[in-house]
DSSP file (Angstrom, degrees, kcal/mol; ACC not computed):
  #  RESIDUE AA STRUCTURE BP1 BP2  ACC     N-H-->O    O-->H-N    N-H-->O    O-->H-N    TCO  KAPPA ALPHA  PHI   PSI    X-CA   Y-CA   Z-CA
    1    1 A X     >        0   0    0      0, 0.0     4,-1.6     0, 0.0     3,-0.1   0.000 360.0 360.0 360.0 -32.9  109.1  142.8  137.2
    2    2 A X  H  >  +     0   0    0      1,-0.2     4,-1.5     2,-0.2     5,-0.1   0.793 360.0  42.5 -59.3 -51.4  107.4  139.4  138.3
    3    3 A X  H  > S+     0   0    0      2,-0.2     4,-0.6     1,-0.2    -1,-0.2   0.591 113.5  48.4 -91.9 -25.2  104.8  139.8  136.2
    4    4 A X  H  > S+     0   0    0      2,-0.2     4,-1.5    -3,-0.1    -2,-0.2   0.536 109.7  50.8-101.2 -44.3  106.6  141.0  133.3
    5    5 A X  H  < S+     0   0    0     -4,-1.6     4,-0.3     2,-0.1    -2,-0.2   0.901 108.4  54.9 -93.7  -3.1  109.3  138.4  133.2
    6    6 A X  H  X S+     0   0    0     -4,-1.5     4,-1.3     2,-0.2    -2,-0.2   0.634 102.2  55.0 -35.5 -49.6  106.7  135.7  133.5
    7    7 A X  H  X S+     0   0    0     -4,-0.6     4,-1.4     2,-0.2    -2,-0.1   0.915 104.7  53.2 -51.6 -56.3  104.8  136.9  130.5
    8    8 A X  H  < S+     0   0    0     -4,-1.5     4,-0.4     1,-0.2    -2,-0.2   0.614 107.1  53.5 -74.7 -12.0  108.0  136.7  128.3
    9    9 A X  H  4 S+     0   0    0     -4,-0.3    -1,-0.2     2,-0.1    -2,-0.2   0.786 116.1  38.5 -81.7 -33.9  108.6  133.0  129.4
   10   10 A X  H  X S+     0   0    0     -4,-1.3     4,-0.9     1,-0.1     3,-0.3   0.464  99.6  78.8-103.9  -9.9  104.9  132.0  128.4
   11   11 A X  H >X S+     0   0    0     -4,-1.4     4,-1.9     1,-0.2     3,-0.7   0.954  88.8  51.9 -72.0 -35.3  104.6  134.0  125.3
   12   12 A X  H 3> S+     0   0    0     -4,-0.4     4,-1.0     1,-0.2    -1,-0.2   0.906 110.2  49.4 -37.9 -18.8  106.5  131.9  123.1
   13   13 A X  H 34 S+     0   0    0     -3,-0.3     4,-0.4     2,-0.2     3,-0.3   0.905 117.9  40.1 -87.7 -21.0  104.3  129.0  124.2
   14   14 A X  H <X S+     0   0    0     -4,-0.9     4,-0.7    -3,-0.7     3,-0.5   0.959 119.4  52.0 -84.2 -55.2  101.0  131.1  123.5
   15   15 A X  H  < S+     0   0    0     -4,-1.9    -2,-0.2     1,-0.2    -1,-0.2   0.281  92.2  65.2 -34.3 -21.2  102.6  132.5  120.4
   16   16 A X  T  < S+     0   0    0     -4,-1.0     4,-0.4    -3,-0.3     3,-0.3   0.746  87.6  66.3 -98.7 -25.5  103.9  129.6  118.2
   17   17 A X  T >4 S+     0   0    0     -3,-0.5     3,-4.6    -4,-0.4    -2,-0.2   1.000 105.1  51.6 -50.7 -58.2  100.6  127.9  117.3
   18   18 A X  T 3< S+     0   0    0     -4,-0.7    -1,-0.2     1,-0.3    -2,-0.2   0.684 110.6  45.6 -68.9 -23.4  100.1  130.9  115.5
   19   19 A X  T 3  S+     0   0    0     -3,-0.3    -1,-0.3    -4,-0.2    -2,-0.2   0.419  74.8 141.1 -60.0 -10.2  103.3  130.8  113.8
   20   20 A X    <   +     0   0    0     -3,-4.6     2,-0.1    -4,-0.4    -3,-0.1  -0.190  30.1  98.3 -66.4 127.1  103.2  127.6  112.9
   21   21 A X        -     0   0    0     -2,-0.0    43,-0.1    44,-0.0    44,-0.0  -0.439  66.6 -82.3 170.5 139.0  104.7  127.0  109.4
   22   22 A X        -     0   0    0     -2,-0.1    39,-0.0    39,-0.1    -2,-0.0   0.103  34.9-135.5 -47.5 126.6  107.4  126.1  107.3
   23   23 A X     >  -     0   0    0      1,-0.1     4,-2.9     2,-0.1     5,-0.1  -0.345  34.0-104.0 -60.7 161.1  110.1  128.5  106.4
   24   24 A X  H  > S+     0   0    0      1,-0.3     4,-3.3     2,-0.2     5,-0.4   0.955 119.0  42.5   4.2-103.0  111.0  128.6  102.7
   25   25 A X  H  > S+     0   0    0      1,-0.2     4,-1.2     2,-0.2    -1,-0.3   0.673 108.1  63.3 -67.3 -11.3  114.0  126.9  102.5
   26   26 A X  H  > S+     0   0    0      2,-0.2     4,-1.5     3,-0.1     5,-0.3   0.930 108.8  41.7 -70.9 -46.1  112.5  124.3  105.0
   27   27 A X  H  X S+     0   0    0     -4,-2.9     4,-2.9     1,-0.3    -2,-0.2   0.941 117.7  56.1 -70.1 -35.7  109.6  123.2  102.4
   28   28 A X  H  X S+     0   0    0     -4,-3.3     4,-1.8     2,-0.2    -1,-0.3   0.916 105.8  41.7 -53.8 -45.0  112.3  123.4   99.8
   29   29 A X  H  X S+     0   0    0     -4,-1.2     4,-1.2    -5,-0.4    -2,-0.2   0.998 116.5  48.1 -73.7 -47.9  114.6  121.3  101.2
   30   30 A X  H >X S+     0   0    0     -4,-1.5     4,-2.7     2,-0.2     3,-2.0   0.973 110.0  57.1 -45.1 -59.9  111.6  118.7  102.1
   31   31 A X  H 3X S+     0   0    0     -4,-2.9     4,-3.3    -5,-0.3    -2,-0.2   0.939 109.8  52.0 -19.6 -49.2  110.3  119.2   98.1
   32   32 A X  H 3X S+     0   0    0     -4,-1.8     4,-1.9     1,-0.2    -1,-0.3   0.821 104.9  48.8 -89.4 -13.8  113.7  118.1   97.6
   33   33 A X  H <X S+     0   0    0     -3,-2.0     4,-3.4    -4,-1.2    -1,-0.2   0.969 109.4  48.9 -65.2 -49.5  113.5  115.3   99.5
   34   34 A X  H  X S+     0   0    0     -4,-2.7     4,-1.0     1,-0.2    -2,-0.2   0.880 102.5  62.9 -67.3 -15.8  110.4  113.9   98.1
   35   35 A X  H  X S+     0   0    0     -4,-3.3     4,-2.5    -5,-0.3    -1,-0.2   0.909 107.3  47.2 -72.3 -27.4  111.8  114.5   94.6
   36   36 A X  H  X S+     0   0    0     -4,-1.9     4,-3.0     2,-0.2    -2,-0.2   0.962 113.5  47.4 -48.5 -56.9  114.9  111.7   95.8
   37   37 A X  H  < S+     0   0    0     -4,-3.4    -1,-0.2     1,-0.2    -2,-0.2   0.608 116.3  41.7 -72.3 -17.9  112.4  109.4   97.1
   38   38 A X  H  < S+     0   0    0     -4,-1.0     3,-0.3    -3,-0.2    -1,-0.2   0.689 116.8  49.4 -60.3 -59.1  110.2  109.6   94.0
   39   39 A X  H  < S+     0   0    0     -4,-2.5     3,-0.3     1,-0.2    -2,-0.2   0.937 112.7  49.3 -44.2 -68.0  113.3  109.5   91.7
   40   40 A X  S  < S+     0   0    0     -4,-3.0    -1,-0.2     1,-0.3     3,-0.1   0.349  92.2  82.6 -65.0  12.8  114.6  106.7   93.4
   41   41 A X        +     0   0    0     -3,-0.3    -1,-0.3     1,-0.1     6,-0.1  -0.327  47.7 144.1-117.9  35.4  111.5  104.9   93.3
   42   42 A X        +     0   0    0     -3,-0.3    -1,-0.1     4,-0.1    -2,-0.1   0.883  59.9  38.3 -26.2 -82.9  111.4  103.2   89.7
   43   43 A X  S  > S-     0   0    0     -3,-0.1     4,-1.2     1,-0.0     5,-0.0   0.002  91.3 -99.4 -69.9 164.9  109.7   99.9   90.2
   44   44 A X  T  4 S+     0   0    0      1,-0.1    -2,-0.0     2,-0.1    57,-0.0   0.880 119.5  49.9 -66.3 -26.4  106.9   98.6   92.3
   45   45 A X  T  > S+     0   0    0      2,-0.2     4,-3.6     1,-0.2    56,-0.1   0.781 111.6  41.2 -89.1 -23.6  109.6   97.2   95.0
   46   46 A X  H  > S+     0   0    0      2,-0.2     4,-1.7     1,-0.2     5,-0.3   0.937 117.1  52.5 -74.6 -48.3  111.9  100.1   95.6
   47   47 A X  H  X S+     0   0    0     -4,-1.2     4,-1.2     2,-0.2    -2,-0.2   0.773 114.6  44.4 -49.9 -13.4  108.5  102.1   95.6
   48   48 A X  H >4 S+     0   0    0      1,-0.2     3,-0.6     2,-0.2    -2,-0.2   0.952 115.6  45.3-101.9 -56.8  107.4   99.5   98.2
   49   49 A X  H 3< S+     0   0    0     -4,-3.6    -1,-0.2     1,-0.2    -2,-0.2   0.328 111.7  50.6 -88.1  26.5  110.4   99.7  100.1
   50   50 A X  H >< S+     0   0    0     -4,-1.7     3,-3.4     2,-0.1     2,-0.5   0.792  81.3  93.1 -67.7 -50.1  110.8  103.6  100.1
   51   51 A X  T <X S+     0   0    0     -4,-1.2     4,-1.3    -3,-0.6    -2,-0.1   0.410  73.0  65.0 -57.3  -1.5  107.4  104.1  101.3
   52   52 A X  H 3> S+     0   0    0     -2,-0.5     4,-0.7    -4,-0.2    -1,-0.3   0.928 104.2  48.8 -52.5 -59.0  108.6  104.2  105.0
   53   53 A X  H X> S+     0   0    0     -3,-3.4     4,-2.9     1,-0.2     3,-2.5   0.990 109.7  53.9 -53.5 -39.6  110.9  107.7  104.2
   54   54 A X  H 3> S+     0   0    0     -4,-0.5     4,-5.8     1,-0.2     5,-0.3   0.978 113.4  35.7 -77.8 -26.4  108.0  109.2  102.6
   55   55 A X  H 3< S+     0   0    0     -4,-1.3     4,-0.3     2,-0.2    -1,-0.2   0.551 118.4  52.8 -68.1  14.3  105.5  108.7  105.6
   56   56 A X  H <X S+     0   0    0     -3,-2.5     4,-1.7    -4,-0.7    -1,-0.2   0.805 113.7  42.5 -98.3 -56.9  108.4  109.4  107.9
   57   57 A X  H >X S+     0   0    0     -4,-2.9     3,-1.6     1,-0.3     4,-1.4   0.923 114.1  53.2 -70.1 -48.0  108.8  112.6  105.6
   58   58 A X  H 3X S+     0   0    0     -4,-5.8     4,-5.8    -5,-0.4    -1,-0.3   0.900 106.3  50.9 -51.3 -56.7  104.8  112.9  105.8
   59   59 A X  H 34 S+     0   0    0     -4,-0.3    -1,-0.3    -5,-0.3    -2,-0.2   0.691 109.3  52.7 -28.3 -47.3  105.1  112.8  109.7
   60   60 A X  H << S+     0   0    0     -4,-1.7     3,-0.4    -3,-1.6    -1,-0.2   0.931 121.7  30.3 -65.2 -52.5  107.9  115.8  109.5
   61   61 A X  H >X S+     0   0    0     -4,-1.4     3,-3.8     1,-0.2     4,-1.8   0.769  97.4  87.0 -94.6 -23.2  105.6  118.1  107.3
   62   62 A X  T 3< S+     0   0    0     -4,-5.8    -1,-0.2    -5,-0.3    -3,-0.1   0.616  71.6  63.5 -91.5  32.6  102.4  117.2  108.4
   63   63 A X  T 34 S+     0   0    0     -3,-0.4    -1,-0.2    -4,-0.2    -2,-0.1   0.464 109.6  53.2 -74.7 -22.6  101.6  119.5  111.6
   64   64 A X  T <4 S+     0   0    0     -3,-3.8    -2,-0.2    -4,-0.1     2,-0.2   0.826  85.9 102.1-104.2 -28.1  101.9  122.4  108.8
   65   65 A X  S  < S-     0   0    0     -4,-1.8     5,-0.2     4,-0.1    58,-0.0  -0.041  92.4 -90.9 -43.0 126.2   99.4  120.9  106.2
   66   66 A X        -     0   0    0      1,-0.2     5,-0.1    -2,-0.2    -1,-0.0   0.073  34.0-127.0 -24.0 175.6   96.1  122.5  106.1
   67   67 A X  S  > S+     0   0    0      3,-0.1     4,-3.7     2,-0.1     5,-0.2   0.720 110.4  60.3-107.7 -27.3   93.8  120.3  108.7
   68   68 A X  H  > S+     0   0    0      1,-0.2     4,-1.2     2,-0.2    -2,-0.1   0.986 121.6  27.8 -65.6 -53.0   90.9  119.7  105.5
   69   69 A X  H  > S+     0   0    0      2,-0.2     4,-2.5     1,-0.2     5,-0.3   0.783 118.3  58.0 -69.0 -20.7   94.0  117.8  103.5
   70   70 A X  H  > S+     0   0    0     -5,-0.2     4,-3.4     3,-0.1     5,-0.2   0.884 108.8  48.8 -75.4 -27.4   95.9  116.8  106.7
   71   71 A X  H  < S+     0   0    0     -4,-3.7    -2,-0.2     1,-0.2     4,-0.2   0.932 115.3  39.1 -53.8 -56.5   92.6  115.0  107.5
   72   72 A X  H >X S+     0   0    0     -4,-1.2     4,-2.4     2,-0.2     3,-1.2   0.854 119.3  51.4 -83.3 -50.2   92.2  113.2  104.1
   73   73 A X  H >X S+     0   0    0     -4,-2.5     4,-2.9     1,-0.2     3,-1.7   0.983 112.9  40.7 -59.7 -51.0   96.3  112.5  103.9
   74   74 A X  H 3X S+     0   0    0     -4,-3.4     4,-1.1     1,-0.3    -1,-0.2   0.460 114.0  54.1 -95.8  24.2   96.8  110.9  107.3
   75   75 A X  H <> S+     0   0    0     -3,-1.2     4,-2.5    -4,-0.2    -1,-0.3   0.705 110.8  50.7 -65.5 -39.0   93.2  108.8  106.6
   76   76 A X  H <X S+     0   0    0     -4,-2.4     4,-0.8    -3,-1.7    -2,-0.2   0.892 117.0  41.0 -70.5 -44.5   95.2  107.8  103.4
   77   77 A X  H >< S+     0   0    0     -4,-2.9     3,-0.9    -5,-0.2     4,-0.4   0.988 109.1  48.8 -75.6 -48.5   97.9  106.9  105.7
   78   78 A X  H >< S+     0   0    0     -4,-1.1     3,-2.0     1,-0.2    -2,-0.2   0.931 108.1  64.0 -48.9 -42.5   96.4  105.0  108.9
   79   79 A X  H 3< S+     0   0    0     -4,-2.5    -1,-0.2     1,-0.3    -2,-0.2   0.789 113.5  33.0 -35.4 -52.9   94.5  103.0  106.0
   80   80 A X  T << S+     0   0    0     -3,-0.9    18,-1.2    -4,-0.8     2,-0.3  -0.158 116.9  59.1 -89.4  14.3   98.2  101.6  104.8
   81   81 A X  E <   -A   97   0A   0     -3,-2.0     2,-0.3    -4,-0.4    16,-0.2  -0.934  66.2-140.7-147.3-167.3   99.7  101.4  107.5
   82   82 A X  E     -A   96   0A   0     14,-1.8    14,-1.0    -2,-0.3     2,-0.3  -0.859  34.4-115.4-121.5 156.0   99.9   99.8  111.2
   83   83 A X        -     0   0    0     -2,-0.3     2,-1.0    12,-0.3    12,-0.2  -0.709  29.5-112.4 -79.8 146.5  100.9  101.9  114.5
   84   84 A X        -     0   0    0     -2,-0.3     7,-3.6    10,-0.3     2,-0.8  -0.812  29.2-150.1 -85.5 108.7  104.0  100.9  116.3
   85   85 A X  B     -B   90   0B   0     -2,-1.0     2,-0.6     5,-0.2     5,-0.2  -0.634  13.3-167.4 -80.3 109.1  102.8   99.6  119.3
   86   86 A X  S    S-     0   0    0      3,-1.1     3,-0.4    -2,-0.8    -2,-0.0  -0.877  82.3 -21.9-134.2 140.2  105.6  100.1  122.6
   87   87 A X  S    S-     0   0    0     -2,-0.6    -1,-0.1     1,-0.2     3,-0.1   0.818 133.0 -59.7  55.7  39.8  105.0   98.4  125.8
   88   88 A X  S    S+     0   0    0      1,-0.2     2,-0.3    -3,-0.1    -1,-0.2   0.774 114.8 102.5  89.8   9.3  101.5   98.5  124.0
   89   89 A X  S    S-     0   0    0     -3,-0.4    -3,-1.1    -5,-0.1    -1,-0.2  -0.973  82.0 -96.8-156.6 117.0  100.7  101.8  123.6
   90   90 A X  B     -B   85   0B   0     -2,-0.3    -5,-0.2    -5,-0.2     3,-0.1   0.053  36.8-128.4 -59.7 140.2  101.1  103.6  120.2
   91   91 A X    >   -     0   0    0     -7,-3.6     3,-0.7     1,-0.1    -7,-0.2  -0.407  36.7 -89.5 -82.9 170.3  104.3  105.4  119.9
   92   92 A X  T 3  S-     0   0    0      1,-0.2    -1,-0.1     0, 0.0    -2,-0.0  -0.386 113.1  -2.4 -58.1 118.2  104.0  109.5  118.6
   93   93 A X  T 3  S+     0   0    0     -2,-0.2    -1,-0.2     1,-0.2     2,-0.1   0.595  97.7 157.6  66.2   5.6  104.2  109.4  114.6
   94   94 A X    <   +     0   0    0     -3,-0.7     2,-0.3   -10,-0.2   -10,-0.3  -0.412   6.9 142.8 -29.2 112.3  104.7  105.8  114.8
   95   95 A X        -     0   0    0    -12,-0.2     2,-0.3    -2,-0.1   -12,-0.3  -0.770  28.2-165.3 178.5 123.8  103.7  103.8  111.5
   96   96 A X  E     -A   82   0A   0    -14,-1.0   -14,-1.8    -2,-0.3     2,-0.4  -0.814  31.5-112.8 -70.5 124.5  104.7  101.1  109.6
   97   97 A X  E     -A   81   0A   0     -2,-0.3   -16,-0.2   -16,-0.2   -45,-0.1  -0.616  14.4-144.1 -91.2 147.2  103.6  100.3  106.1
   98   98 A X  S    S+     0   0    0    -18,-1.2    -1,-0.1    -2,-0.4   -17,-0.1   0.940  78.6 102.6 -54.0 -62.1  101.5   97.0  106.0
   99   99 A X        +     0   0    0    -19,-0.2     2,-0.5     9,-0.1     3,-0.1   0.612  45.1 174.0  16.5 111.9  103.4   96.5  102.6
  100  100 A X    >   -     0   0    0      1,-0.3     3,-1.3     0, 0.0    -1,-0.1  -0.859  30.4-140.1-155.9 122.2  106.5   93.9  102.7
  101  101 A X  G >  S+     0   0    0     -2,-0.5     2,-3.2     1,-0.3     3,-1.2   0.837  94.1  49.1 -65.9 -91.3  107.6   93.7   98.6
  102  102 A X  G 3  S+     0   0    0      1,-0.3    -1,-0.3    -3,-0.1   -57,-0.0   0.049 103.0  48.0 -35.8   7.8  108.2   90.3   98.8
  103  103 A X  G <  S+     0   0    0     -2,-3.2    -1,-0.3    -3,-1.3     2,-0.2   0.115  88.5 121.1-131.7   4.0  105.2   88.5  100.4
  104  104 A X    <   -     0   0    0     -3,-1.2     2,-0.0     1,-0.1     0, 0.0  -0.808  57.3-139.7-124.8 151.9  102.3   90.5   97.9
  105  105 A X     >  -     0   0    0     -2,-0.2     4,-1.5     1,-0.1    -2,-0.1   0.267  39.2-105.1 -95.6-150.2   99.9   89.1   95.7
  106  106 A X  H  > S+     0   0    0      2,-0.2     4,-1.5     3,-0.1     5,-0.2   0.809 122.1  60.7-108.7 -27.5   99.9   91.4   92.5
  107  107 A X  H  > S+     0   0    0      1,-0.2     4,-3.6     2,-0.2    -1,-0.1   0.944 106.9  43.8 -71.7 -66.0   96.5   92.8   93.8
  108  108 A X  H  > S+     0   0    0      2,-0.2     4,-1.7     1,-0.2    -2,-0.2   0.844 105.5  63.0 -25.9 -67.1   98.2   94.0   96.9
  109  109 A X  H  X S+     0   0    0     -4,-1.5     4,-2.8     2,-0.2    -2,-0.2   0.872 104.9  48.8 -39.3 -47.9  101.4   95.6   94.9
  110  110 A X  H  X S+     0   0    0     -4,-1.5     4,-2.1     1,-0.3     5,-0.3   0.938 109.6  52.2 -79.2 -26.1   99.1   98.0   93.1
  111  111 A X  H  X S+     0   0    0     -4,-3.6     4,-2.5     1,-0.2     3,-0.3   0.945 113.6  40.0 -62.2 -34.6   97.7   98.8   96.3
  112  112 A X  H  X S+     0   0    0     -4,-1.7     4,-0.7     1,-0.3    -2,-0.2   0.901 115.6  54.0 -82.1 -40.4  101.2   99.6   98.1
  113  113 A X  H  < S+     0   0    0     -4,-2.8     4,-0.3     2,-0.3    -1,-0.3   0.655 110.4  43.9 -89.0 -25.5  102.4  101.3   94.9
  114  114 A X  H >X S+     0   0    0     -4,-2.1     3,-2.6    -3,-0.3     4,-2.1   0.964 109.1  59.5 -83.4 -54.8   99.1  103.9   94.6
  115  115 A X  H 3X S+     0   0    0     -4,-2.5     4,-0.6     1,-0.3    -2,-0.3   0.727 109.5  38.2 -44.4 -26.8   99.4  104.5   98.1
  116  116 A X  H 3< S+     0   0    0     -4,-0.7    -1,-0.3     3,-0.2    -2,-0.2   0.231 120.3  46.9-114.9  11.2  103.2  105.8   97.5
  117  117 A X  H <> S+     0   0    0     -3,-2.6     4,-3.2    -4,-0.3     5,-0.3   0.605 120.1  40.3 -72.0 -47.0  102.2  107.7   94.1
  118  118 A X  H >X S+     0   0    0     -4,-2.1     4,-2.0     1,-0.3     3,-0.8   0.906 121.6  40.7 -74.3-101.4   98.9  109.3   96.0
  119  119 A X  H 3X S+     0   0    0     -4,-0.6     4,-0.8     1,-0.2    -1,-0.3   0.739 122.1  46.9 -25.2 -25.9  100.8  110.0   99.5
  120  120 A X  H 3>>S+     0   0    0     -5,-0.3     4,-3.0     2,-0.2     5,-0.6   0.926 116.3  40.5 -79.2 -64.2  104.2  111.3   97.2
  121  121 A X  H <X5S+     0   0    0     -4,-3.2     4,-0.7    -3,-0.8    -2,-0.2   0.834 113.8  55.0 -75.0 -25.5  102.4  113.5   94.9
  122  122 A X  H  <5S+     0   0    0     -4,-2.0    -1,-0.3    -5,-0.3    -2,-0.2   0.923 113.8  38.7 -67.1 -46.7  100.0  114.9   97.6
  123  123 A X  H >X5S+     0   0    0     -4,-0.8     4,-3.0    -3,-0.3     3,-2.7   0.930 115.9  49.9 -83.7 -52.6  102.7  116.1   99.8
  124  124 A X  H 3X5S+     0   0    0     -4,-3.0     4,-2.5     1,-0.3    -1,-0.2   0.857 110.0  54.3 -50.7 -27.6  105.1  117.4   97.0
  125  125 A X  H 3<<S+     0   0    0     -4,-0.7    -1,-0.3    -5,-0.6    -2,-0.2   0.507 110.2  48.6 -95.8   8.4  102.0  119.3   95.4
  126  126 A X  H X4 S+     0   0    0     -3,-2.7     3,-1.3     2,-0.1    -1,-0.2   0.681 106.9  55.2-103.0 -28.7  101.6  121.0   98.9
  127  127 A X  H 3< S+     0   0    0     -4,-3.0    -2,-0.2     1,-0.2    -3,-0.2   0.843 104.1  51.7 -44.8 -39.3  105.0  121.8   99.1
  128  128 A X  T 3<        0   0    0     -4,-2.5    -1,-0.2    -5,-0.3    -3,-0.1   0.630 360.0 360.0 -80.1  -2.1  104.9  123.6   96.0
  129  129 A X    <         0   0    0     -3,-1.3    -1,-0.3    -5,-0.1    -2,-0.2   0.398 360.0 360.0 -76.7 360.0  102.0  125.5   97.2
């Protein structure tokens, strides 16, 4: 009995890597997110100051992305963005974008604004997968 109810507490834990992946309607409802943040993203400055949700959103999904495209997105992200440092010590999924719409030279702008086409369209186009 020992042995048996012991097993059924520690399969889940052994069991869920192997599960890991978004239901349905969870990648649907993220798809639908990034299509708000994307929609709502006109300009270079709304684009600039969205790009927090979508690497927040990136952050959500990406433990389920493939690891050869998680590698390449979250290189594409540490590039653009900084860790949140607390008491010194980078927090879990922490990340800031360098990006602050007012303060960037035009050179800059285009940078913040392909990062949040590139990072958008990459993550909607895995969703849809």
């Amino acid at each position: 009995l020992i042995k048996n109810l012991s097993f059924q507490m520690f399969s889940p834990t052994f069991l869920d890597p192997l599960c890991l992946s978004l239901t349905f309607h969870q990648a649907q409802s993220e798809r639908q997110s990034v299509i708000r943040i994307m929609r709502s993203s006109s300009d270079a400055g709304s684009k600039i100051r969205n790009t927090p949700k979508l690497v927040a959103l990136y952050n959500r999904v990406s433990p389920y992305v493939p690891a050869s495209q998680r590698q390449r997105l979250d290189g594409l992200v540490a590039a653009h963005t900084d860790a949140i440092l607390v008491d010194g010590v980078p927090s879990q999924g922490g990340r800031k974008s360098k990006y602050a719409d007012g303060v960037l030279t035009s050179v800059a702008r285009e940078m913040a604004v392909g990062f949040f086409n590139e990072l958008g369209g990459a993550v909607y186009n895995w969703l849809q997968s």
